[in-house]
N, C-alpha and C positions, 0 to 999 in steps of 0.2 A: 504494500500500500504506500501510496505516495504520501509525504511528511514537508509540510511548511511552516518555517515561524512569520506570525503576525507580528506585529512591531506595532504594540499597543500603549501611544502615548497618553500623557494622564489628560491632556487635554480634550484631549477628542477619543474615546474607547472606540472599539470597532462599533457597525451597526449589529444590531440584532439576524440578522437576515447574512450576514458572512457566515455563520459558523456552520449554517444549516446547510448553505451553496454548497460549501467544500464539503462536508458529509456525504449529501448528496452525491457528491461528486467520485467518490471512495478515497478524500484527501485528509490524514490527520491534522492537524494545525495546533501548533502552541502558541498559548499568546506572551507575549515577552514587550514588560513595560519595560520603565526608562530605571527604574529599580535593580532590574532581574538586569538588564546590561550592563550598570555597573561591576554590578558582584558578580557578571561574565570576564568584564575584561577581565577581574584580577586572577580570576583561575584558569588552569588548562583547558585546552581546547578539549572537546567531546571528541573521545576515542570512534565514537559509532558514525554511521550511514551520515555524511551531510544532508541538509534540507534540500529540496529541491528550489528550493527560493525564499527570499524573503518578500512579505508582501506589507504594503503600507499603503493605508487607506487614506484617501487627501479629502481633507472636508472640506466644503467649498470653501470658509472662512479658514482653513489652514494658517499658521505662522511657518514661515519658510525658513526662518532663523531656527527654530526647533526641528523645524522637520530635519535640517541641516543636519542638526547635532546627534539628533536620533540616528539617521544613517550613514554618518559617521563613525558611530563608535559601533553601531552591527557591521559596519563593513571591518572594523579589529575584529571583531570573534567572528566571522564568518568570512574573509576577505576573497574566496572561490564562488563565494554563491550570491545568482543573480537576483538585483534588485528588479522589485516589478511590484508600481504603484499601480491603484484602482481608485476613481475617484466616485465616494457617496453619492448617493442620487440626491436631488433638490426633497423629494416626497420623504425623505431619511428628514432632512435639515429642517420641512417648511420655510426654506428662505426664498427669497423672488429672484436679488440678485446679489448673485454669490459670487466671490474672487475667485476665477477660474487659472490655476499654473497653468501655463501652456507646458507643449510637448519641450520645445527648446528646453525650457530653467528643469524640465524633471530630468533631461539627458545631463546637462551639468551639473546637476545633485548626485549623477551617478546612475539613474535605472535606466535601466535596458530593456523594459517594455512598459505601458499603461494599457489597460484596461475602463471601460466607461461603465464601472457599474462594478458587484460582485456577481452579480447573473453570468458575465464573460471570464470571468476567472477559470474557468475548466478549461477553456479553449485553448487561453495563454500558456498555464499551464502543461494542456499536452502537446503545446507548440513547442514549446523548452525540452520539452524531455525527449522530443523528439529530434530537435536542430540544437540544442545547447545554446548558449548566449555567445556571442560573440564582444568580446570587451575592446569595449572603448570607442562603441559604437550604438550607439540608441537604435532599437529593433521596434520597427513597426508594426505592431503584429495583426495581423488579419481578423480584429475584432469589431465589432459593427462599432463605428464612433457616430452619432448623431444620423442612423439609418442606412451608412456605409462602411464598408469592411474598408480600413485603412490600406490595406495591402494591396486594391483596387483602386483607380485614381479616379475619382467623381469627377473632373472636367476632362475634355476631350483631349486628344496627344495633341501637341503645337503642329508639327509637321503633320498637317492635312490639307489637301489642295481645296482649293473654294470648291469644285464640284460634289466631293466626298464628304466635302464641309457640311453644306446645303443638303446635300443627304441625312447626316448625321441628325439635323435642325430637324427638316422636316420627320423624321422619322420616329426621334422624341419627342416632338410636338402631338402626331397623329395619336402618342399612347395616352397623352393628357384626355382624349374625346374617347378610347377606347372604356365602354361599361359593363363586359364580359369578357372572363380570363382569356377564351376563345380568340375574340377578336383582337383582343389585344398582342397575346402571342404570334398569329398570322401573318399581323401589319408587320409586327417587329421582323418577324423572320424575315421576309421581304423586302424591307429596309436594308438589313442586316446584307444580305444577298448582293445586293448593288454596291457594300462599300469594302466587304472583303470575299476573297472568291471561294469556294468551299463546294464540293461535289451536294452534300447533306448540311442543313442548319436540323437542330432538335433544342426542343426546350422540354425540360421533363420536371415534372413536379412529385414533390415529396409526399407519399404518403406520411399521415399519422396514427401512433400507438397510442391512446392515452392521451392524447393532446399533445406528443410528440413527434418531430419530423424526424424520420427513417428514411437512413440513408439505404437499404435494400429493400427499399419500396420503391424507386422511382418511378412514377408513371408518364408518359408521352404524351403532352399536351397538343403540341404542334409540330410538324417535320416542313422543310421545305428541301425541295430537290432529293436525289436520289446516287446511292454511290455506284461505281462501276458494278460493281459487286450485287448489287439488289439490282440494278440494270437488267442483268442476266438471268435474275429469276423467270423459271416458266410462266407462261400467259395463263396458265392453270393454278397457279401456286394461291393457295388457300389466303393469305394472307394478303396478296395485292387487290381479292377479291372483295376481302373484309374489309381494308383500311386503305383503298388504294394509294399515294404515295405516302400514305404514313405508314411505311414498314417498320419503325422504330416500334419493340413490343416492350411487355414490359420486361426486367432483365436486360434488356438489349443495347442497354449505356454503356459508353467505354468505359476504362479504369478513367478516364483522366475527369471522366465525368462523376466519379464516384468517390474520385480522391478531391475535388474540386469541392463538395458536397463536403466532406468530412471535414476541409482544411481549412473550409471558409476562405480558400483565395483562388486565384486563375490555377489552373495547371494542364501542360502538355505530355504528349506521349507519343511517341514512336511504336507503332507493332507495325512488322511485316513492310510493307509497301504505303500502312494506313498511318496518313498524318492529324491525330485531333489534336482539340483544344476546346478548352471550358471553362466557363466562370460559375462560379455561386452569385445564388440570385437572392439578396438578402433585403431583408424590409424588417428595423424595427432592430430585436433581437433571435428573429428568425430567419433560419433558412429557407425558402420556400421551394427551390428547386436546382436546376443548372441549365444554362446553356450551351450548349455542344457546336462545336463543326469540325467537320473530317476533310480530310482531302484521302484520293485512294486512286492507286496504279501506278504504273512505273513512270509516270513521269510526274508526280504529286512532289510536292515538296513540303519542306515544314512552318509552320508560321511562324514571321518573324516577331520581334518584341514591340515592334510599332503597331502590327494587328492585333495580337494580345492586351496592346494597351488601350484598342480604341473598343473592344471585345467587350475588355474587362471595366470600361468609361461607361459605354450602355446597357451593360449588364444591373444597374444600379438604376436607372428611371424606370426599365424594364419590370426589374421588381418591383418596385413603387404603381406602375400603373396595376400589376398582376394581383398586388396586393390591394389595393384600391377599389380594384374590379369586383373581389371577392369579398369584400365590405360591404359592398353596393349590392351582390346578387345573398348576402344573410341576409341585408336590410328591407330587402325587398321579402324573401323567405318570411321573415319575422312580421311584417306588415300585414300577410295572407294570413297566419297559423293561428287560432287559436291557442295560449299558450299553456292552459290547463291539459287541455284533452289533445290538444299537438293536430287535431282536426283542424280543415280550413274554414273560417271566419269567414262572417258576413260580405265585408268584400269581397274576396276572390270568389264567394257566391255569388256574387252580381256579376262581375268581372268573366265567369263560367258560364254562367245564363247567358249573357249577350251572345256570346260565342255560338252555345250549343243551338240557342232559339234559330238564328241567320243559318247556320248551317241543317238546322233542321224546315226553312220554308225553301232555300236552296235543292233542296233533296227530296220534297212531302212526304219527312219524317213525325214522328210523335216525341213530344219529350215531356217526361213525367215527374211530379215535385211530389213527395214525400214529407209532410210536415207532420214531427211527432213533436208533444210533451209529455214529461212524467207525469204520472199522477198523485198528486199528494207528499211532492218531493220536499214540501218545506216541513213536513213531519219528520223527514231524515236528521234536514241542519238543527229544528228545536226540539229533538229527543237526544241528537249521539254528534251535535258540534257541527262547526261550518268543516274541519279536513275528513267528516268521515264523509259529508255530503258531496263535497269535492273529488274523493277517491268516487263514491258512486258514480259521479258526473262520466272519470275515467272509464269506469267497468261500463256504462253504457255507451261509450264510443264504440269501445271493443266488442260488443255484445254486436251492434249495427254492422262495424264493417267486416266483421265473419258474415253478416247475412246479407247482403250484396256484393254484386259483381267487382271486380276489379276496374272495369270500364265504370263504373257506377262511381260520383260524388258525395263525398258526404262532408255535412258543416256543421258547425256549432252555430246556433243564430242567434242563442244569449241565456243567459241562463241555464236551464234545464229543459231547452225547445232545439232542438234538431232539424235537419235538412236532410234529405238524401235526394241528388238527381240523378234521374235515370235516363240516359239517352239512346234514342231510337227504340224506346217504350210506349206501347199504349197503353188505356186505361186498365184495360183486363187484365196485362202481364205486371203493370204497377201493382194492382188489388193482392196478385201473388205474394208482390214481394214484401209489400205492404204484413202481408198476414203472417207472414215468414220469423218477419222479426218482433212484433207484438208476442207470438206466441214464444220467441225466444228469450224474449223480455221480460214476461211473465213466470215464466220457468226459470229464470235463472237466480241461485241465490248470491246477490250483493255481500261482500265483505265486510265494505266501508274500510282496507288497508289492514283490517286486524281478524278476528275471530268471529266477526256477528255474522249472521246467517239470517239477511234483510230482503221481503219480496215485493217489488212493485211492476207497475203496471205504464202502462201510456197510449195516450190517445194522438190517434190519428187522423189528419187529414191528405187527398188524395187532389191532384189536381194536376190535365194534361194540354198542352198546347199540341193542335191548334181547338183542341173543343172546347175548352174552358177556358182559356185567354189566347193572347195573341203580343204581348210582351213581357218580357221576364218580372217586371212589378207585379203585372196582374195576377201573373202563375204563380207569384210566391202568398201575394194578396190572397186567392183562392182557396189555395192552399190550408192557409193560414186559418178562413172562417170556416172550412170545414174540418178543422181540429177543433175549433171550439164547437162546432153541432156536436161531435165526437163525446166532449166535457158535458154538454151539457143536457146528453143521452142519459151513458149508464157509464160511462171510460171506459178507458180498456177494449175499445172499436173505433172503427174504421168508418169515416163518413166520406163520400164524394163530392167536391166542390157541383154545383150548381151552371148548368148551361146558362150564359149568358142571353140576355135577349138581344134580336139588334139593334132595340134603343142602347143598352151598356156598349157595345163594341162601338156602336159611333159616340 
């Protein structure tokens, strides 16, 4: 197991949230005030294993005069091992504006890498233990600073002709308007395509475990172009049939695309005749994927460091807009969902009716609205609480969409009132389905999340366009009054919304 000393001055102790990173991380950690270095220098070095670093946390309001002195006198009792500051987050501090050390005064204090955060600390670390520190020389390490991986240059390379320039612009411009990962992948690759040459571009996105990005999950978002090699596949081959030029499956990344991925920086590879190159696409403190291109056949050559650098320059908006995209298509998600029952919401009920309705006078199809409530459901909340009512609410999502089709809709319309739409149904195959799920509703016993053994009931209304309305209000309107004929039957049945007369339709 990896071992580092903290270098915990009395002024600023670490944050709460270090000690748990590096655990996480499988890193011990000692912490060592300004005390314990003392009564270090004066005794012998430690016979055992050196740390693998020393780390020092800079609070924004840091004194540079102490910090000075602090690593100073660790560098007597440690003078082989690399310094590597991380600077507390503002949400540690609550300050607005905080004195920030730049990189320059922390390389002439002596560290050899920073970190933006203790979140990045693992990275740094297995970057060290990997590459060693190189003394007498501040190492930038490939950790996201302010959304970007240092080790990746955020502005374009000097040397770019005004045409590749203009490329460059318009191409990070186009991902600003891009509002799905899709599109925005596509443009990029194409962009990409006209400023450096490459048989295949690939962009591959990381799956997640857990809420974490896995580097042996990458999956293939976008591909542009095709290598010599996939060229050649048969006109039969399974996979040009599936995915036509997206052959990239999943598995199918280079190393350099996977080491790119791990390192959090560019990196290239030589196999065979096959030349790639890859950047990490980072937003935030995540990885989100890589971008790939190969060159392949005997006359391919390798990319030089000025393609790599303009690579590794748009790899960094690239992520921004991918990330952005995918804010934008939750936010939309979460807009439609009910967030109890995970059912879709009133909205995207309307937003579905429009659709289904036009596509159903297009075709002189039938579409059928399902309006159920419980019965007697406010006897749940004021005998056994509002989360066992809530749990019920659950169990009857699940009850309904076992008892409709996969093609069939179903919403939560508020409360404890339901939707189900059924398209390309008429009234009769509705009354089916209709009866299907009453009776499974009535049969089933409720939990409420724990041990109770709870039965209710719910009334139904039935209503189909084009017999009983002729726009999605009406059919939900319909609906809607022939659940309450339903109520105020006997419950627990099934009423038919009402032909309209042609005074109502006009």
């Amino acid at each position: 197991m990896k071992h580092v000393i903290v270098l915990s001055g009395d002024e600023h102790p670490p944050s709460p949230s270090l000690l748990e990173v590096l655990h996480e991380a499988g890193v011990t950690a000692t912490l060592v005030g300004d005390a314990d270095l003392a009564q270090a220098e004066q005794s012998a070095p430690d016979a055992g294993a050196p740390p693998l670093a020393l780390l020092y946390e800079i609070a924004p309001m840091a004194n540079v005069v102490r910090m000075h002195a602090t690593v100073s006198r660790a560098r007597v009792v440690w003078p082989d091992t690399p310094l590597v500051a991380f600077r507390r987050s503002l949400a540690d501090e609550r300050m607005r504006r905080p004195q920030r050390i730049d990189d320059d005064s922390l390389a002439r204090l002596g560290f050899r890498a920073v970190a933006e955060g203790s979140s990045q600390l693992p990275t740094v670390l297995r970057m060290l233990k990997k590459r060693g520190a190189v003394a007498g020389k501040f190492w930038r390490t490939p950790v996201v600073v302010g959304g970007a991986p240092l080790s990746a240059p955020t502005t374009l390379p000097e040397k770019l002709d005004a045409r590749r320039l203009r490329v460059a612009f318009e191409t990070v411009a186009a991902l600003h308007l891009a509002t799905d990962q899709q599109g925005a992948a596509v443009g990029a690759l194409a962009g990409l395509a006209a400023l450096v040459h490459a048989e295949r571009w690939s962009i591959y996105i990381a799956g997640e475990v857990d809420g974490t990005a896995e580097a042996d999950t990458l999956e293939p978002l976008a591909v542009h172009g095709v290598t010599a090699r996939e060229r050649a596949l048969p006109d039969g081959d399974w996979r040009r049939a599936l995915l036509g030029t997206a052959l990239a499956l999943v598995g199918g990344e280079s190393q350099a695309a996977r080491d790119a991925f791990k390192e959090v920086e560019p990196a290239s590879r030589q196999e065979g005749e096959q030349y790639t190159v890859a950047a990490p696409l980072v937003s935030g403190e995540r990885v989100l994927g890589v971008l790939e291109a190969v060159r392949d056949g005997a006359d391919a050559r390798a990319f030089n460091g000025a393609e790599t650098a303009l690579l590794a320059a748009l790899a960094h908006p690239l992520a921004a807009a991918l990330a952005n995209s995918q804010r934008i298509a939750e936010a939309e998600r979460l807009s439609l969902t009910d967030d109890l029952t995970k059912l879709n919401n009133a909205r995207f009920l309307r937003q579905y009716l429009i659709s289904e309705i036009k596509r159903a006078r297009r075709y002189g199809s039938s579409v059928s609205a399902l309006f159920l409530d419980l019965d007697n459901f406010k006897q749940i909340n004021d005998q056994h609480g509002h989360l066992v009512g809530s749990h019920v609410l659950m169990e009857t999502a699940a009850v309904i969409l076992a008892s409709v089709r996969d093609t069939d809709m179903v919403a939560r319309y508020g409360g404890d009132e339901f939707v189900a739409i059924l398209p390309e149904t008429p009234l009769e195959q509705a009354a089916r389905v209709a009866e299907r799920v009453r009776e499974r509703i009535a049969g089933h016993f409720f939990t409420g999340g724990g041990g109770l053994q709870l039965r209710l009931t719910a009334s139904f209304g039935i209503a189909t366009f084009p017999q009983h309305a002729q726009s999605p209000q009406q059919l939900i309107a319909s609906a809607d009054a022939a659940m309450y004929d339903a109520k105020n039957a006997q419950k627990n049945c099934i009423r038919f919304a009402s032909v309209p007369s042609p005074a109502d339709i006009q």
